[in-house]
Biopython code that builds the backbone (N, CA, C, O; Angstrom):
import numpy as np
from Bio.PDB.StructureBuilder import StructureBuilder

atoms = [
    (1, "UNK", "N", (51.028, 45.944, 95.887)),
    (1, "UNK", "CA", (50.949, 44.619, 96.480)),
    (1, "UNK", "C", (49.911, 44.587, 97.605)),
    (1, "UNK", "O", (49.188, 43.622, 97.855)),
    (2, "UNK", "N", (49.926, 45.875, 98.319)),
    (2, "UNK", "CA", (48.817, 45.704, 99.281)),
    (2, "UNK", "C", (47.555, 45.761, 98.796)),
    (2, "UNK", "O", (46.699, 45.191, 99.474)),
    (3, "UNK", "N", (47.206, 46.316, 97.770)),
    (3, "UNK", "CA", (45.731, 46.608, 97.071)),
    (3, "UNK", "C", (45.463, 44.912, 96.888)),
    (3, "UNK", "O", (44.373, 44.517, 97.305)),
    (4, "UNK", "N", (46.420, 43.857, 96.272)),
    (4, "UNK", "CA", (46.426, 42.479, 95.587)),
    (4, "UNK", "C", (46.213, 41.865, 96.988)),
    (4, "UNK", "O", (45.021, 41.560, 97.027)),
    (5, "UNK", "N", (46.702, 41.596, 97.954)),
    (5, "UNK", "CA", (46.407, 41.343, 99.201)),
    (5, "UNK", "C", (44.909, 41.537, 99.703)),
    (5, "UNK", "O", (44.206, 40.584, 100.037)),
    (6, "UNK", "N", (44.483, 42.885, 99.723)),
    (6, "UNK", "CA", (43.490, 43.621, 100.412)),
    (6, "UNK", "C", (42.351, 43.037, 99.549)),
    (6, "UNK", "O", (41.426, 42.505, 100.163)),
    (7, "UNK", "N", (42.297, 43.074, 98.056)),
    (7, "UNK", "CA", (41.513, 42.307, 97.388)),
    (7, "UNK", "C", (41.031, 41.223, 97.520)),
    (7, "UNK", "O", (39.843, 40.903, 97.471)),
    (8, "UNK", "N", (42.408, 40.273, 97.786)),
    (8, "UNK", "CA", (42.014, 38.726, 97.728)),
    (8, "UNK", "C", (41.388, 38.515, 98.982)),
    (8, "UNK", "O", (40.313, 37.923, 98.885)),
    (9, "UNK", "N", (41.706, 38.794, 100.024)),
    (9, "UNK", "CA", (41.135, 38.620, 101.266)),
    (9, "UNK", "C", (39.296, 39.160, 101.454)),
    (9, "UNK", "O", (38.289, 38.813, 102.072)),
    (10, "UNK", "N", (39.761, 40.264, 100.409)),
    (10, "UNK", "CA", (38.050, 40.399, 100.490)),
    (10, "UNK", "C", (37.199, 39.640, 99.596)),
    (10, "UNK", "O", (35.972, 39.654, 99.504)),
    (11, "UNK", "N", (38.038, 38.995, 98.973)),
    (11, "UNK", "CA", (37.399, 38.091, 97.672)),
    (11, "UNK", "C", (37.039, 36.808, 98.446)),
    (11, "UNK", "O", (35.915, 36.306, 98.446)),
    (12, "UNK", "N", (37.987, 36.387, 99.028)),
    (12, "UNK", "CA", (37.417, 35.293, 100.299)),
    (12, "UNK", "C", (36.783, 35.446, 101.013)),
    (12, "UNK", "O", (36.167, 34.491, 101.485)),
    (13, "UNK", "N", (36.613, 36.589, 101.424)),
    (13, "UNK", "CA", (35.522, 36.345, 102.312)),
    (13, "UNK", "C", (33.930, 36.949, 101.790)),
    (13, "UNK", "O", (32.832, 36.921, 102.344)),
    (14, "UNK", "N", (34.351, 37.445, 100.581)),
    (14, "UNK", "CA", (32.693, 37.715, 99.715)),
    (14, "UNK", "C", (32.137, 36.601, 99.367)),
    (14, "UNK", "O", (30.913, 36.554, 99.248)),
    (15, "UNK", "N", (33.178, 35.144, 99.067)),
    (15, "UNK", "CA", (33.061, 33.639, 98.172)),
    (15, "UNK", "C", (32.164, 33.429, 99.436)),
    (15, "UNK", "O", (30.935, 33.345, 99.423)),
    (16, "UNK", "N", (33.112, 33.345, 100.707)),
    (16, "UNK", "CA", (32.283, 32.408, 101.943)),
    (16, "UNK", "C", (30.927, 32.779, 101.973)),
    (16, "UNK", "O", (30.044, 31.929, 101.856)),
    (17, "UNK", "N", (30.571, 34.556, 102.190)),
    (17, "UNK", "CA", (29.045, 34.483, 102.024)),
    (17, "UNK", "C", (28.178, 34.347, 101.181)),
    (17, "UNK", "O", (26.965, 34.317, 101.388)),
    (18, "UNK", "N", (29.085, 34.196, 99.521)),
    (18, "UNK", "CA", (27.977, 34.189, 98.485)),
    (18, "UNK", "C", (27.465, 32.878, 98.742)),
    (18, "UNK", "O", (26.283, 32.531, 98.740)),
    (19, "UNK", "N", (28.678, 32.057, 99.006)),
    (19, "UNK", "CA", (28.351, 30.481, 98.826)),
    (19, "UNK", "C", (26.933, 30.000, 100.402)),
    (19, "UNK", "O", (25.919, 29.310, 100.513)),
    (20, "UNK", "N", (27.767, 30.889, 101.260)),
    (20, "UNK", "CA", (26.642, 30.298, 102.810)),
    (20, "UNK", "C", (25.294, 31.180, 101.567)),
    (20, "UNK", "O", (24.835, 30.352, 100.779)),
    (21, "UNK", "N", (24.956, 32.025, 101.456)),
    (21, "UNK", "CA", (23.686, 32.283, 101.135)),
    (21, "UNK", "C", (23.217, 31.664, 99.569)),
    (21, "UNK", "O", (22.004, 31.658, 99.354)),
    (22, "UNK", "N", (23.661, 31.414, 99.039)),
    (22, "UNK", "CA", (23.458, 30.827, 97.910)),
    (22, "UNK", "C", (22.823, 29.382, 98.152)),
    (22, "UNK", "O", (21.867, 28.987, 97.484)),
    (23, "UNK", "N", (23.445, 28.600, 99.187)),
    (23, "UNK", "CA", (23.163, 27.651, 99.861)),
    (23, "UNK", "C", (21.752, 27.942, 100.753)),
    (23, "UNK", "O", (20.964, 26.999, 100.821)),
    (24, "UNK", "N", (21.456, 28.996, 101.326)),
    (24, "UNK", "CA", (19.935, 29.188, 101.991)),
    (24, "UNK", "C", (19.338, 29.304, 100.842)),
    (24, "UNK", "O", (18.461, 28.481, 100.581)),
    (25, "UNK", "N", (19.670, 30.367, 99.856)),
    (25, "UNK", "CA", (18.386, 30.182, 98.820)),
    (25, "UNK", "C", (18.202, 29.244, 97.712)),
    (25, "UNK", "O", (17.234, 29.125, 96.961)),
    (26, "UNK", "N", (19.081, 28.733, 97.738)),
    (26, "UNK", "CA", (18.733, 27.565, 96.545)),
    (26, "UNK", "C", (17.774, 26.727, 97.115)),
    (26, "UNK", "O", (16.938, 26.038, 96.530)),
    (27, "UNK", "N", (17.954, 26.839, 98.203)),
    (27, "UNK", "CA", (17.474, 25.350, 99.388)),
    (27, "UNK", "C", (18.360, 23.861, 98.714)),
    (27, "UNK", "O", (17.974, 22.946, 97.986)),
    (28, "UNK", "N", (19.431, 24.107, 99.237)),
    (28, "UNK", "CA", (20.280, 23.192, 98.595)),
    (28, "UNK", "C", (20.209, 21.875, 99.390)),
    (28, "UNK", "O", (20.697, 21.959, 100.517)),
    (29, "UNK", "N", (19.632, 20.505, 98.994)),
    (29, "UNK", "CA", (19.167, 18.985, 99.267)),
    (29, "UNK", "C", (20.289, 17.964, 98.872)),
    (29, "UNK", "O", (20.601, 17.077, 99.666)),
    (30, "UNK", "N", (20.960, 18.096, 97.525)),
    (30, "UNK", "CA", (21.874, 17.486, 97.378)),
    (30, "UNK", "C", (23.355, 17.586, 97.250)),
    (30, "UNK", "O", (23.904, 18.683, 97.340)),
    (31, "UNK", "N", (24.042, 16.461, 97.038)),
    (31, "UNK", "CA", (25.343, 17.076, 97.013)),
    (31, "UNK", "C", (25.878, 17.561, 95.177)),
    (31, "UNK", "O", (26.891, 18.195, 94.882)),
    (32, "UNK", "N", (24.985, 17.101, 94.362)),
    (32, "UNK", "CA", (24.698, 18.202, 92.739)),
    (32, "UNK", "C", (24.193, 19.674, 92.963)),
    (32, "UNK", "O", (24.722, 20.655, 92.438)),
    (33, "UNK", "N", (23.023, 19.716, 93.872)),
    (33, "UNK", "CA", (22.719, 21.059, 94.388)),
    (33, "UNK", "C", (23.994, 21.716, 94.568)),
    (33, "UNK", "O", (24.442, 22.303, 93.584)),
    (34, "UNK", "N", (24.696, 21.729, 95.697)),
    (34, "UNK", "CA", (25.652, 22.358, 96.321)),
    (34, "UNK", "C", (27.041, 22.245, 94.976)),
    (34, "UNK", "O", (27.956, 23.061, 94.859)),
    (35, "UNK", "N", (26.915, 21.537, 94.478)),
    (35, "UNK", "CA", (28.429, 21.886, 93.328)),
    (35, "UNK", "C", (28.223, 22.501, 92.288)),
    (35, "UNK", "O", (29.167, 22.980, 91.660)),
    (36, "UNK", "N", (26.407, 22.676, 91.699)),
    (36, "UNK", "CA", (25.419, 23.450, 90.995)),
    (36, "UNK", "C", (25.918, 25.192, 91.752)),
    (36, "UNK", "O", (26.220, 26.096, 90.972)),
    (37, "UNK", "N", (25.931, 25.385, 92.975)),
    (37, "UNK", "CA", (25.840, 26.720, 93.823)),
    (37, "UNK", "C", (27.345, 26.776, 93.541)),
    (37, "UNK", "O", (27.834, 27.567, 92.735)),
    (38, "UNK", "N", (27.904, 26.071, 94.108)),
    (38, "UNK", "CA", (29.693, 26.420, 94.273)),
    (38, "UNK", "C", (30.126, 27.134, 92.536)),
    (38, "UNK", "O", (30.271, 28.338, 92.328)),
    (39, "UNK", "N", (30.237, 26.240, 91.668)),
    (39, "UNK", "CA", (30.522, 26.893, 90.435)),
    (39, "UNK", "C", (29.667, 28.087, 90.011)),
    (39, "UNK", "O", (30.230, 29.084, 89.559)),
    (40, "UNK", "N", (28.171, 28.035, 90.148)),
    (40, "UNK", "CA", (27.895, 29.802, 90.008)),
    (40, "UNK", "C", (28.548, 30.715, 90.509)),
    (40, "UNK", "O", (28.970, 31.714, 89.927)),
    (41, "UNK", "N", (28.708, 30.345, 91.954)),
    (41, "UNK", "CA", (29.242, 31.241, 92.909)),
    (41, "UNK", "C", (30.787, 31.831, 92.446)),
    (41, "UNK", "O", (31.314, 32.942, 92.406)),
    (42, "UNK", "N", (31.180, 30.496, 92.135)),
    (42, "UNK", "CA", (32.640, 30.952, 91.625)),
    (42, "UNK", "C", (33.271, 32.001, 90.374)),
    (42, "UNK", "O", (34.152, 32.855, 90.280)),
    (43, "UNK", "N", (32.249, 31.369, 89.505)),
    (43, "UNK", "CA", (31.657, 32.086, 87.976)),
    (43, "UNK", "C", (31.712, 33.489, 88.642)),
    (43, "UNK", "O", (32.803, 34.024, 88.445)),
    (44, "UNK", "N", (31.010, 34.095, 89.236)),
    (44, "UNK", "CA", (30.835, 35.208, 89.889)),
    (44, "UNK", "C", (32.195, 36.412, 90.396)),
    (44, "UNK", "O", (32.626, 37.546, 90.186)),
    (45, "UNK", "N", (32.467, 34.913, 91.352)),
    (45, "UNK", "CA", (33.668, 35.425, 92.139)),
    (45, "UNK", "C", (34.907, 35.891, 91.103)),
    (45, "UNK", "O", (35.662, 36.844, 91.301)),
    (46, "UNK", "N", (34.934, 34.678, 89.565)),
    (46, "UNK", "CA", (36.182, 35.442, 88.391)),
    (46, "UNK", "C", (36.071, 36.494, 87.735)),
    (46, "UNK", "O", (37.101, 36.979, 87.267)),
    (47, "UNK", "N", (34.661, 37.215, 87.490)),
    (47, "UNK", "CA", (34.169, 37.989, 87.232)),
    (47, "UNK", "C", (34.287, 39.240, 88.221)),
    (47, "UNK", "O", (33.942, 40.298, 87.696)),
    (48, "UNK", "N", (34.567, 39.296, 89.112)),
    (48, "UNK", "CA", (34.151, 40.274, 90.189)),
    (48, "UNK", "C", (35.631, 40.791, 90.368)),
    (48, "UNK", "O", (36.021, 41.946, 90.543)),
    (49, "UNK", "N", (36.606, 39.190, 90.243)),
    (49, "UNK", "CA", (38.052, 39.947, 91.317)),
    (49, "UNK", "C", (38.789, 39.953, 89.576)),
    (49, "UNK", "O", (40.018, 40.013, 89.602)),
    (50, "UNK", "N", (38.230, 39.905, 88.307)),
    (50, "UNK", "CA", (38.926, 40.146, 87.427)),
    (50, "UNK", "C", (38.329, 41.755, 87.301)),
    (50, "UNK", "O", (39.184, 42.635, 87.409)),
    (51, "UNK", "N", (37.228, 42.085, 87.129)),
    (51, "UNK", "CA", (36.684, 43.778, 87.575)),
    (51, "UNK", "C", (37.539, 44.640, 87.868)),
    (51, "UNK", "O", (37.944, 45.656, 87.302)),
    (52, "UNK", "N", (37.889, 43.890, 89.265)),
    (52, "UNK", "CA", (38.172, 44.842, 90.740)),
    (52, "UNK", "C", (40.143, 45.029, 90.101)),
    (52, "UNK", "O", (40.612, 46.132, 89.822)),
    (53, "UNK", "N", (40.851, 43.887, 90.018)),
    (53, "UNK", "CA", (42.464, 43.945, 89.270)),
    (53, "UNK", "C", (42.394, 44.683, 87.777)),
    (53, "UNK", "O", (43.454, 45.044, 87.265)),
    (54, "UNK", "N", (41.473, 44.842, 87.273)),
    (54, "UNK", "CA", (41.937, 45.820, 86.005)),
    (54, "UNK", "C", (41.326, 47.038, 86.473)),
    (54, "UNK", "O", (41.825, 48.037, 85.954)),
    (55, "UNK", "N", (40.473, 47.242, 87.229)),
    (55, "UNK", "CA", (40.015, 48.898, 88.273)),
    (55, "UNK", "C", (41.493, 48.896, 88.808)),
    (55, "UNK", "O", (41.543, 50.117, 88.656)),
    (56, "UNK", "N", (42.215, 48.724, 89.093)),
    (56, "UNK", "CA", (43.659, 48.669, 90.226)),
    (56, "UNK", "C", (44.466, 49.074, 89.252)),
    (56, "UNK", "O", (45.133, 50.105, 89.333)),
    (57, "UNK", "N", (44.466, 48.125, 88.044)),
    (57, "UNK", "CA", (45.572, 48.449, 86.926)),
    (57, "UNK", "C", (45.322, 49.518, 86.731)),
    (57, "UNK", "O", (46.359, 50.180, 86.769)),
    (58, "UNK", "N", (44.413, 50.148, 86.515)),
    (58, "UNK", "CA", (44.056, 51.087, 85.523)),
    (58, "UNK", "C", (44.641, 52.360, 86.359)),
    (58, "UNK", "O", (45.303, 53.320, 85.966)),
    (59, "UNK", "N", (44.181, 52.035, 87.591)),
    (59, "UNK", "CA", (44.460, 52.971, 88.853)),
    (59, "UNK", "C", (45.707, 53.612, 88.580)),
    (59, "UNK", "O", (46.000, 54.783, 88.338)),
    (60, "UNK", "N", (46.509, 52.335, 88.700)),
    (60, "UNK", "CA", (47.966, 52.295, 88.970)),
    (60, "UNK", "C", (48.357, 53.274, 87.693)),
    (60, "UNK", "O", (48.694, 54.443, 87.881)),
    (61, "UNK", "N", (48.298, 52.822, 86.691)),
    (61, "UNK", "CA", (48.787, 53.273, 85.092)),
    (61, "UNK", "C", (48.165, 55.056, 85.551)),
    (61, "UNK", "O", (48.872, 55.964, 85.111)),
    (62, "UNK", "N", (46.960, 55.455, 86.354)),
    (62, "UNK", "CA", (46.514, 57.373, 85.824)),
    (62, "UNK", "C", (47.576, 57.924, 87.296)),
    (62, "UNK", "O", (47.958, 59.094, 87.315)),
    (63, "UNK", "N", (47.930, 57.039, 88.350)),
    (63, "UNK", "CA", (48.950, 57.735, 89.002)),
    (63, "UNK", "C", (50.181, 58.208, 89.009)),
    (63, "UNK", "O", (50.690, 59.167, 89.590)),
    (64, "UNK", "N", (50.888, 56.836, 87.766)),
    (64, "UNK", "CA", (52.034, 56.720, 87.474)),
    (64, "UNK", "C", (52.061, 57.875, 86.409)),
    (64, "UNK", "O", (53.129, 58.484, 86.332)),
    (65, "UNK", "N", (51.034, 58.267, 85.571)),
    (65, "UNK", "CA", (51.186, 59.383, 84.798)),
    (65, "UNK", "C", (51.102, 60.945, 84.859)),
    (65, "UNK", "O", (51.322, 61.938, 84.165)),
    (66, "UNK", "N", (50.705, 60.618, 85.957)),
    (66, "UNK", "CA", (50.267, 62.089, 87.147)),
    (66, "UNK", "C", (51.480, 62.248, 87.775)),
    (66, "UNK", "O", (51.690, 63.415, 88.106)),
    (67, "UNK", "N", (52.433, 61.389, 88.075)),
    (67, "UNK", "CA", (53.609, 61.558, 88.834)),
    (67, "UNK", "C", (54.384, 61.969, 87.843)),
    (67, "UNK", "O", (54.847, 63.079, 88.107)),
    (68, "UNK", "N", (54.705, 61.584, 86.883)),
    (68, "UNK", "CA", (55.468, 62.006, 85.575)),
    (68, "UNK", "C", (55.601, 63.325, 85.184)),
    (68, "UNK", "O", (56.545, 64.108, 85.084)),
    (69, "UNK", "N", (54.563, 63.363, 85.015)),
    (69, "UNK", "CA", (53.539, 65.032, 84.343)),
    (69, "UNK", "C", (54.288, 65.821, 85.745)),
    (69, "UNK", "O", (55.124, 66.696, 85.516)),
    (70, "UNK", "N", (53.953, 65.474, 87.138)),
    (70, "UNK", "CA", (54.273, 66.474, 87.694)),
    (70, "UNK", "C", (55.532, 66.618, 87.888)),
    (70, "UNK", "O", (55.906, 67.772, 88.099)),
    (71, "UNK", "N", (56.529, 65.562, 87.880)),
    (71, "UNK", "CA", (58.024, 65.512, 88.018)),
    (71, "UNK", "C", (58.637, 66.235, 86.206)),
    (71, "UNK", "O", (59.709, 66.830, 86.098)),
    (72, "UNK", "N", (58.044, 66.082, 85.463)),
    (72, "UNK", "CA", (58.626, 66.321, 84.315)),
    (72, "UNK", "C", (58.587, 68.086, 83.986)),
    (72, "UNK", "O", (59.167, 68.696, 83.088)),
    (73, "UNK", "N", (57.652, 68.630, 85.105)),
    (73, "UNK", "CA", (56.942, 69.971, 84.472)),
    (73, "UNK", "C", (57.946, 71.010, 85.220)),
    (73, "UNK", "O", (57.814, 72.223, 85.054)),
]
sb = StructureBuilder()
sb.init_structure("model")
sb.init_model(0)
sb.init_chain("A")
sb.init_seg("    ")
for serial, (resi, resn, name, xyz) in enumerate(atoms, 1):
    if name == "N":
        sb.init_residue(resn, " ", resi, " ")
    sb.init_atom(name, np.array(xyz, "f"), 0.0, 1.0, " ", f" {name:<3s}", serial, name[0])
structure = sb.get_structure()
């Protein structure tokens, strides 16, 4: 639960700077510009924190089998 925590919080605050810099380099003028940036950005962001939760799963599943192995032996 703390890894799911520790994640999301860093996932928010990776969104805030993709989006502030995404916004300098687009040179964003309108308000289509800026909802053009927000959904890339976001696109990004499901991609990144879906990555990072199956890296965790996966985590979770080679510890839980390492604990086994060593309790079983």
């Amino acid at each position: 639960m703390f890894w799911v925590l520790l994640v999301a919080s860093v996932s928010v605050a990776f969104f805030a700077l993709t989006v502030l810099v995404a916004l300098i380099v687009l040179d964003v003028q309108t308000v289509s510009d800026v909802i053009i940036a927000l959904i890339a950005v976001t696109i990004v962001e499901v991609i990144v924190v879906d990555v990072v939760v199956e890296v965790d799963d996966a985590a979770e599943v080679v510890i839980a089998e390492e604990v086994a192995s060593f309790t079983f032996q």
